[in-house]
N, C-alpha and C positions, 0 to 999 in steps of 0.2 A: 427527295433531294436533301430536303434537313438531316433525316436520318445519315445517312454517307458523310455529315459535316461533324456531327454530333460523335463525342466516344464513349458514349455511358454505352453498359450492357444493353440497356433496352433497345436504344438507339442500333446497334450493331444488330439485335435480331430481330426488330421490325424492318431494317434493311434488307437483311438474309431473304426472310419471309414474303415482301415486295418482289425478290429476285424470282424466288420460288414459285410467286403468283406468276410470274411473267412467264416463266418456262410453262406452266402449265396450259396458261393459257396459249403459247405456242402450239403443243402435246396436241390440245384439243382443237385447235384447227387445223392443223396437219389432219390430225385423226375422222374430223371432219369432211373433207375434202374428199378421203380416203374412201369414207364410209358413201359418201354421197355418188364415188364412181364405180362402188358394188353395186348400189342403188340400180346407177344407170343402166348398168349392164344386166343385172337381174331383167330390171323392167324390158328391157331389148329379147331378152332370151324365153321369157315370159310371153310377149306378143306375137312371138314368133311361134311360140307352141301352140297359143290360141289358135294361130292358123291353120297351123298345122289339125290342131282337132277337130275344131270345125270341118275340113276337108274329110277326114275321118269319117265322120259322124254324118257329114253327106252320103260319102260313098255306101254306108252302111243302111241307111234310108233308101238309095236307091234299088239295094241287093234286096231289100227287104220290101220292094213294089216290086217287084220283078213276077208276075206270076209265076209259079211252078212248074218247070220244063216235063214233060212226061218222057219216059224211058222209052225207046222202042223195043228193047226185049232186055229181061232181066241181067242184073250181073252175079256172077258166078258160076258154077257149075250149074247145071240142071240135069234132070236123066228123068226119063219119061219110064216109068218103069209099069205103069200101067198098059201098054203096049205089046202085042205080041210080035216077040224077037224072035220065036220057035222056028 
């Protein structure tokens, strides 16, 4: 407040500079605020994919207990060519 009463140079730009602190300090809780509801959202988007892997990585467990189905007869072409077709 003295500075704003005072008219020396000094006086006027320790004034300025108080202003200047002031805005910044606005700047940076705005920018706080800001940052804090990326924050939140990240972390939201975040535990939601945990879920989601998790499930994942179950399912993948379970395919992977799964004993091995046997075929009942092969796929693809076959021809018996040992066979007589005479």
């Amino acid at each position: 407040m003295l500075s704003s009463v005072l008219r020396s140079e000094t006086a006027v730009r320790v004034n300025v500079e108080i202003m200047r602190a002031f805005v910044r300090l606005r700047r940076a809780s705005l920018l706080s605020d800001e940052i804090m509801r990326i924050v939140e959202d990240l972390s939201n988007r975040v535990d939601s994919h945990d879920q989601v892997i998790g499930d994942i990585v179950e399912s993948i467990r379970q395919l992977a207990a799964l004993p091995p189905r046997e075929r009942s007869r092969p796929i693809g072409f076959t021809a018996d060519l040992d066979s007589d077709s005479s």
